[in-house]
N, C-alpha and C positions, 0 to 999 in steps of 0.2 A: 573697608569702611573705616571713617577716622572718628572719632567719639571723645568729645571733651565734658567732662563730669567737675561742674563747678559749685563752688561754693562760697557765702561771705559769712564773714561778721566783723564786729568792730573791736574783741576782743576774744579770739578765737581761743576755745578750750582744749588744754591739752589734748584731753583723749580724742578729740574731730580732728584735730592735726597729723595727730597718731595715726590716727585710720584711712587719713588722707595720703598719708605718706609711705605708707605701707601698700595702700593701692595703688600707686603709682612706681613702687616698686616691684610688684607682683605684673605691671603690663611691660613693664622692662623684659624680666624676667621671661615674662611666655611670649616677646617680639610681635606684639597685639599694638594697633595704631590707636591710643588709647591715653591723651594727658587728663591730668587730674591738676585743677586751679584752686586755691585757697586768697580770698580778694578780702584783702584787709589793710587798715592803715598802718602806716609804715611808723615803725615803734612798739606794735602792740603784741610782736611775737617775734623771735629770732629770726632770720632770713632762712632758706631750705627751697629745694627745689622745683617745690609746689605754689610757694610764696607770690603773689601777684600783688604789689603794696600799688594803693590808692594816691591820689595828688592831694586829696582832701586828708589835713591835719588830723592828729587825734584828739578830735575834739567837743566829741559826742557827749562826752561826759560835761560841759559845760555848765553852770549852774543855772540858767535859765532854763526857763519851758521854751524861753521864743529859739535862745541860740540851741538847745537839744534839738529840736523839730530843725531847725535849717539845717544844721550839721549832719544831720540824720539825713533829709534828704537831701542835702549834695552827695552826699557818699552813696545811696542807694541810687541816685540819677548814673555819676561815675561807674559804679558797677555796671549798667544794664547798657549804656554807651560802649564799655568794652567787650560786654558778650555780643555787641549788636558788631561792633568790628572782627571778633574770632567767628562771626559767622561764616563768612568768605571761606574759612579755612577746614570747618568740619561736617561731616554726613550729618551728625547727630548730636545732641548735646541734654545733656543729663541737670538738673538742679537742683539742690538741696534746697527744699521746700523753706520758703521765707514767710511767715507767720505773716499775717495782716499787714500788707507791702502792698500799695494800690498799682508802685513801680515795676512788677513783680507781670501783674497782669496786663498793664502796656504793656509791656513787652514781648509777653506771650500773645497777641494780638497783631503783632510785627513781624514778628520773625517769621521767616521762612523756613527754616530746617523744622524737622521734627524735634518737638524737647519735651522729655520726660521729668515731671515732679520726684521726686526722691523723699520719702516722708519715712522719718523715726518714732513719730509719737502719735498718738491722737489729742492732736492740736485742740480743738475747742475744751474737751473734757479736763484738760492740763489748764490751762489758760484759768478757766472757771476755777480751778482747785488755788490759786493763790490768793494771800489772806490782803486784804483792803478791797477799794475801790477799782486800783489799777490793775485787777487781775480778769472783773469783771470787764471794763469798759475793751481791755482786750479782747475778752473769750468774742463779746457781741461787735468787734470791727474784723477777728477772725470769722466770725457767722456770718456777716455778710459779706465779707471779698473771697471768702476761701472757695465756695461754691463755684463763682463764675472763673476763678482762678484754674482751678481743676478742668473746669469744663473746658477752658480753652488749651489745654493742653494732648496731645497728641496720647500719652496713659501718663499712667504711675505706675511705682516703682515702691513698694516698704519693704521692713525688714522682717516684719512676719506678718502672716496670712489675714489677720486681724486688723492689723492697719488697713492694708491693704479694700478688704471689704468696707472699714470705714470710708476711707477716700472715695470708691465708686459709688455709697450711695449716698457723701455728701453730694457726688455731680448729679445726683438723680434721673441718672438713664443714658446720660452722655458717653458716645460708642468709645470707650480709651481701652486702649489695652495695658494690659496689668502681669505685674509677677514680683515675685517675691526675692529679695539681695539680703542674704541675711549678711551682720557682722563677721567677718572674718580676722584669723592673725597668722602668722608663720608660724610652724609645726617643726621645725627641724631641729631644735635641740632634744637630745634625750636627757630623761628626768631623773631627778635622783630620788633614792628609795632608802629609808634610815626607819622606818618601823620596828618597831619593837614588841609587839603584840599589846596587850594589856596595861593601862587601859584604854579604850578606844578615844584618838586624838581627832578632833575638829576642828574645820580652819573658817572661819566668817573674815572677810575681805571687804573693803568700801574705804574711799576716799574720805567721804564722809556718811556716818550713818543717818540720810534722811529718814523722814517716817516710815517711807515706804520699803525701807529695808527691812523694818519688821525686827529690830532688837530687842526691843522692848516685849514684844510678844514670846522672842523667844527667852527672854531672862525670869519672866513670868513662868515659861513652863519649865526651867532648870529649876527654879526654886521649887518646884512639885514633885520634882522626879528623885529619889532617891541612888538612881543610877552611879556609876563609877566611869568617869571619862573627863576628858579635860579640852576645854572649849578654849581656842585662839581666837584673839577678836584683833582685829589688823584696820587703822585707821583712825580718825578723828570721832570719839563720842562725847555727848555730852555729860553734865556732873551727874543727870536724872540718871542716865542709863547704868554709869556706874553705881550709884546708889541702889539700882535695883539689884547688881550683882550683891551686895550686902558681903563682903569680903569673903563669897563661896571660894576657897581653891580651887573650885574647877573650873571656874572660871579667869583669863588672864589676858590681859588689856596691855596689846604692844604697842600703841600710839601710831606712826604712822612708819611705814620700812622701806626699804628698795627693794628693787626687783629681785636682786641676787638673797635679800635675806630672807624675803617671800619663799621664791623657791627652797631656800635650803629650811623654814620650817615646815613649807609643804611636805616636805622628804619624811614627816615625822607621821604622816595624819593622813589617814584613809580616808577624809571626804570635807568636799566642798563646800559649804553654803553660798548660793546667792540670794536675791529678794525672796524675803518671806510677806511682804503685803502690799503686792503691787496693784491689790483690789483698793487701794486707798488713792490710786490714780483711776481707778475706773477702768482696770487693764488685766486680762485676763492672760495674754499672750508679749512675750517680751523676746529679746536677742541679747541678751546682755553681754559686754567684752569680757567683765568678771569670769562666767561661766567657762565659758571658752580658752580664758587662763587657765581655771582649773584642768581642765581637759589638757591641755598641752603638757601640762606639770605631772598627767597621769594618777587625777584624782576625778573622780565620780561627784557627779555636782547631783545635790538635793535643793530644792526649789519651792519654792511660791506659787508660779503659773507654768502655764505651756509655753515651749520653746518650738523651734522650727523641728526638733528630731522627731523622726516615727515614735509610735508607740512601743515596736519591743525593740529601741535602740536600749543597750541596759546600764548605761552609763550617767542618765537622765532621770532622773526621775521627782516629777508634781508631787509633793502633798500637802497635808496642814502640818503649822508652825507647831510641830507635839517633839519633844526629845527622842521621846521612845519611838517613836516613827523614824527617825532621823536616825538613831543607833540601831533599828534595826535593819534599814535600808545599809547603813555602815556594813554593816555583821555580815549581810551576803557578796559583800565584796573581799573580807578579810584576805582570800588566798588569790585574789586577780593583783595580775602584776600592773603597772606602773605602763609598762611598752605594749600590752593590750588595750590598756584605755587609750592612749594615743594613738595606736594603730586603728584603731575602728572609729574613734574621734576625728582623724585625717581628711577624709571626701567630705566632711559638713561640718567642720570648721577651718582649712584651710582655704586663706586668702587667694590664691593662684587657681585652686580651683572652682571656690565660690566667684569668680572676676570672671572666667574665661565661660561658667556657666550661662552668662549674664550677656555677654558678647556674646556669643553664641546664638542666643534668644534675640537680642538687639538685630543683629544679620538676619533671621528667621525670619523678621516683622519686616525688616526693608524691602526683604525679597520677595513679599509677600504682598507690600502695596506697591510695589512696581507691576507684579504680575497683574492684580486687582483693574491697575489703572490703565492699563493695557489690554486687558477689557473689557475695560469702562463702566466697571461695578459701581 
């Protein structure tokens, strides 16, 4: 079975290229008939292997509403013309869910192969959460096309369980089959370990800290706690957040790092932070890339919500935004090595495996409405 998993935008974000690119390297890798399309205008991102550049200019950003709306849809017409040509060529074909796109639903309407929606968020609740007008007039053109968009789709596809259940009963009853893709990355480097015992070091990570990261909640509860430890803060914050640290030492604002210096302070800090309040999206369940770094770097990630692990994975672990929660969850990790958390972190967050999972399931369902239709269920 051959299986193309596409995707657009008009200014694609680093980390969806990341992850696109990396899955397109993990079906190399496992010799799986399996491309990965990234469809965007030509200018708006480096060229790469995934890269499919549009005819249409980059020109979305125009200062008009009339030239925005035209340039918007020629470029969304362009896109669903060349999915409708790569049809000829695959079993299946995957899409990264396009938010209130009426282009989106013709198409799904057309086509003949089977194609699964691909959703990372809960689209309407997000939509609603942005500040003006235009976040509303969204949420309610995503309430109305998102439904019939779903339904005409053969399933869906999120990245945790939660999306997941949202999407089927946005379609309200419509038979789609469904499962779960969580985020993946490559596991093959081993990590480095520079601990020093006492006192216990914490690493917070984010490109930028939006609300939902929850810094502010936790600089609130540093300033309560009396404890002895020294907080890493890795990324863009703003003057408030700082202000809240109030020049505590234990706390220490690296601005933004690469990869290699990430890792070599991760080497210093028994544990992770991801989102601490991602109930401020309405979201109880998340897959974050962040997490999944830390797990490669062989640090134990402490959380905000539910993630895809089991319950006694011990590597993971939910709670409230409290220090002392956080250090103490640290403390029962003190003597666990580095090549343990990576070792049992491997089957559920590795990319080659999380992909070939997913294929696996994809094949399951082909052979399963062939059987069906033969039959004549």
């Amino acid at each position: 079975m051959k299986i193309l998993h596409a995707a657009s935008s008009p200014r694609p974000p680093s980390g969806i290229k990341h992850q696109m690119e990396s899955e397109q390297a993990a079906a190399s890798e496992l010799g799986i008939n399996w491309d990965v399309r990234l469809f965007c205008p030509e200018g708006s991102t480096p060229p790469s292997p995934i890269t499919k550049f549009t005819g249409t200019p980059k020109s979305i950003s125009n200062v008009t509403f009339v030239n925005k709306l035209s340039a918007w849809s020629a470029w969304r017409r362009e896109y669903y013309e060349w999915l409708h040509e790569q049809e000829a060529y695959y079993d299946t074909i995957l899409l990264r869910y396009h938010m209130y796109d009426p282009y989106q639903l013709q198409f799904l309407r057309k086509v003949k192969r089977p194609v699964y929606l691909v959703h990372h968020t809960l689209e309407v609740p997000e939509l609603a959460k942005a500040r003006g007008r235009g976040g509303l007039v969204r949420a309610l053109l995503e309430l109305m096309l998102g439904r019939r968009t779903i339904r005409a789709a053969h399933g869906v596809i999120g990245v945790t369980q939660e999306i997941v259940d949202y999407e089927l009963k946005r379609a309200k009853g419509a038979r789609l089959r469904s499962t779960v893709y969580p985020n993946g990355i490559t596991t093959s480097e081993s990590p480095l370990d520079a601990r020093c015992g006492a006192p216990t070091e914490i690493l917070f990570v984010a490109s930028s800290f939006s609300s939902w990261q929850g810094l502010d909640l936790l600089l609130k509860s540093v300033r309560q706690s009396g404890e002895n430890f020294i907080l890493h803060i890795v990324g863009t914050t703003s003057d408030v957040d700082r202000e809240k640290a109030n020049k505590d030492p234990r706390v220490r604002f690296h601005g933004r790092l690469s990869q290699d210096e990430i890792a070599k302070l991760s080497a210093r800090c028994s544990l992770g932070l991801s989102s601490l309040a991602l109930h401020r999206k309405n979201m109880k369940q998340a897959c974050t890339l962040k997490a999944r770094e830390y797990l490669k770097l062989g640090l134990p990630v402490y959380a905000g919500y539910q993630d895809v692990f089991c319950e006694n994975f011990p590597y993971f672990r939910c709670g409230p935004c409290d220090v002392d929660a956080i250090l103490a969850y640290a403390n029962e990790h003190t003597t666990t090595s580095r090549a343990e958390v990576v070792s049992a972190a491997h089957p559920k967050i590795d990319k080659k495996v999380l992909l070939m999972n997913l294929y696996e399931w994809l094949n399951g369902v082909s052979e399963n409405t062939i059987k069906s239709r033969a039959r004549g269920d």
